[in-house]
N, C-alpha and C positions, 0 to 999 in steps of 0.2 A: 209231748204229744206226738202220735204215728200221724205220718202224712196220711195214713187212710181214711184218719178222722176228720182232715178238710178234705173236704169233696169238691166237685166244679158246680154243685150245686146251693153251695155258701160262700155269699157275694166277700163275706169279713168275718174269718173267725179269732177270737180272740182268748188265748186261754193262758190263764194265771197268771195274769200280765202286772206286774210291781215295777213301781219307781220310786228314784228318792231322790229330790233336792239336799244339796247338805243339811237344812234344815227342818226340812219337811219330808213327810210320805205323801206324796201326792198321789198317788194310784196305788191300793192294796189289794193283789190278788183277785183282778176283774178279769171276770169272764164272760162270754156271750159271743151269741153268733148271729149274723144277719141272711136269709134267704136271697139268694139272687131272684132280683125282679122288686123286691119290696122296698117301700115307704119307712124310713126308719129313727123315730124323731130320739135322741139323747140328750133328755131333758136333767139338770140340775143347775141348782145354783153356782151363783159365781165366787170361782176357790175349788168346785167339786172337782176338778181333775179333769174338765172336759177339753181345753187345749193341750192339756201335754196327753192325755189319748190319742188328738189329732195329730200331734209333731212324732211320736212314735210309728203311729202306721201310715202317714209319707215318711218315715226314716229321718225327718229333721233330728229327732234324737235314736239313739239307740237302743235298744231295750236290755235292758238289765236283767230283768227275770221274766221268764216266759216264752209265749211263744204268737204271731202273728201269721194269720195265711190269707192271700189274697184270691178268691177262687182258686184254692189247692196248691198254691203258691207260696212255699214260706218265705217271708217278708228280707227275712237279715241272709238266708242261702242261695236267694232267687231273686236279688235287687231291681235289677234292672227290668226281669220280664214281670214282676208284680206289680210295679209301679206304671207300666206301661197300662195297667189293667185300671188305675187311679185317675179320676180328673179332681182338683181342691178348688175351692172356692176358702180364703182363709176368712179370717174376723178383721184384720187391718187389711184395707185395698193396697193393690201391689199393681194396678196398672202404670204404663208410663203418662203421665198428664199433659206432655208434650208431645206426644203421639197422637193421630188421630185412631179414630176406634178400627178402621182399615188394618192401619200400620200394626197395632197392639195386636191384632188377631194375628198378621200374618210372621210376625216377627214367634209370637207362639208357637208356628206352624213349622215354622226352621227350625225351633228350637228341640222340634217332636221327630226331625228330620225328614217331613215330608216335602216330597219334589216340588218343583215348582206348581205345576199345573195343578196336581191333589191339593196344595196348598191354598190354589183361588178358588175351587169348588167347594172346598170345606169351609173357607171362610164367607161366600157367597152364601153357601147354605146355612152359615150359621146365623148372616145377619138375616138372613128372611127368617126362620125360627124366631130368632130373640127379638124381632121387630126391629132391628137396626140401622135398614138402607138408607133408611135417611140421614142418618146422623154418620153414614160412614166415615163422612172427610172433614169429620166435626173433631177436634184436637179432646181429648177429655176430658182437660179441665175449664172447659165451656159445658158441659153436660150435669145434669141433677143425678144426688146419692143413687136414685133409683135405676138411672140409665147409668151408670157407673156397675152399678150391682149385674143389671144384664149382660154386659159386657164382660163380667167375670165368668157368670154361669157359658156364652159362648166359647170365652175363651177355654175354660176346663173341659170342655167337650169336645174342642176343635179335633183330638188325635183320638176320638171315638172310644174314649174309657169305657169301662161296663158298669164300674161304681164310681161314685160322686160321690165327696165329701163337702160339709159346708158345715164352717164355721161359724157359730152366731152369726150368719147372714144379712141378717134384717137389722144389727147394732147402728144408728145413727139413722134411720131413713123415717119419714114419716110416719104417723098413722095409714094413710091412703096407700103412698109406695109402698109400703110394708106387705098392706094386704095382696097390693099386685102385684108385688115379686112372688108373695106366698104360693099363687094360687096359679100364676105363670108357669115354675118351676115344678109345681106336682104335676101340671096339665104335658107340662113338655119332655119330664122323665117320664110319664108312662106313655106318652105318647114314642117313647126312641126306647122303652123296655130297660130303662140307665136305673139299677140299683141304687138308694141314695141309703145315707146318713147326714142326718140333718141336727146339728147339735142347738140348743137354743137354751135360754134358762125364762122362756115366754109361755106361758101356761097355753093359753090359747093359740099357738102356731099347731100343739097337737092336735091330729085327726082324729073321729072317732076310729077310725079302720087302719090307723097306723098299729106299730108293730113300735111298743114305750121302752125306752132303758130307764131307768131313776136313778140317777148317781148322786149319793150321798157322801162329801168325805174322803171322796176315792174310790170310795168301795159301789159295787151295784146292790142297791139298795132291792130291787122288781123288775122282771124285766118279760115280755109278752107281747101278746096284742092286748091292746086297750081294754078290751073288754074282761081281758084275764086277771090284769094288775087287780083292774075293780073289785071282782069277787073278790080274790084274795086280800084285798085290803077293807073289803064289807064296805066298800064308798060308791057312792052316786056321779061323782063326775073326777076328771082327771085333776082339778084345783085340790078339790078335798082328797085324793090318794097321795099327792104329791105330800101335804101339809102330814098326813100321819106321817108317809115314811120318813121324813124329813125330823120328824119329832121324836120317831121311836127312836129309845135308846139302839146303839148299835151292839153289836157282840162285844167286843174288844173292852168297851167302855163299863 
């Protein structure tokens, strides 16, 4: 793919992107693009290919066949300034639990190479966003799944990405936390204009107004605004589109 085809107006584009385990095909020739500024849930089950998508475009792994752009950025020729463009939230927490949430953010902050002073602004701003002050000089493994979670969302934001990734998120947190990380995080990417992908295999974390991937297998099964998939899959709600595509036989098979 020509660099003219990612623009600085596609937050992630992704095209004919394959991988292989020695034993497995975990991702076959997925493609799709995410608009800068939008909501972007990548919904499938677990096994569909949605963590090793993620370890691909932060570069944990490398890509085999294809091609990745980050706002016009290709991924594996422009490392360093595409990733600058990335904040992750992953699926296993990666905070330090002998750190207090202070230390955790600003230790982030050096690691992003911002100065001192940018350093405490950003991390100041970030604990009033994510509700944090109080629990600044709270160690983190004194804090709940859910204040753990915000503290990630802070930290991936601390060097002002423009897309946010977030893997299965909400894995381990309650029903209640669940829904108030949910609705936190939508409230405070549009409120900061932060492109997301939001990966989950939770039917209901999708919004009607999001923008659906369905990954089935590896493969993108549908992919739209919500309301798109629906027609095209002739279904009433995103449970029932999910269960056809999920069912239809695929090409290959």
């Amino acid at each position: 793919m020509g660099e003219s085809k990612a623009n600085s107006q596609i937050a992630l584009n992704v095209d004919k992107v394959s991988y292989r385990y020695p034993t497995i095909l975990a991702l076959n020739d997925v493609s799709f693009s995410i608009e800068a500024g939008t909501f972007t849930v990548l919904l499938g089950a677990n096994g569909a290919g949605k963590t090793t998508l993620y370890s691909l475009a932060t570069r944990l792994f490398n890509t085999q066949t294809g091609n990745i752009h980050i706002f016009g950025l290709h991924l594996k020729k422009n490392s360093s300034q595409a990733l600058k463009k990335i904040g992750v939230v992953f699926q296993r927490q990666t905070l330090d639990v002998d750190l207090t949430v202070k230390q955790n953010l600003r230790y982030h902050a050096a690691l992003h190479g911002l100065k001192r002073k940018d350093a405490i602004e950003r991390v100041n701003l970030r604990m009033e966003k994510h509700e944090l002050i109080d629990l600044a000089d709270r160690k983190v493994n004194q804090l709940s799944g859910g204040q753990r979670r915000r503290i990630e969302i802070a930290r991936a934001l601390i060097h002002e990405p423009r897309l946010l990734l977030l893997d299965e998120p909400t894995v381990g947190l309650d029903i209640q936390s669940r829904q108030d990380f949910i609705t936190h995080t939508r409230n405070l990417c549009k409120e900061d204009g932060v492109s997301v992908m939001w990966s989950t295999h939770l039917i209901d974390e999708v919004y009607p107004d999001d923008s659906l991937i369905v990954l089935r297998k590896g493969e993108v099964a549908d992919f739209g605004m919500v309301a798109e998939v629906l027609k095209r899959t002739a279904t009433n709600s995103v449970a029932e589109a999910f269960h056809k595509l999920n069912n239809a036989e695929s090409n290959s098979e």
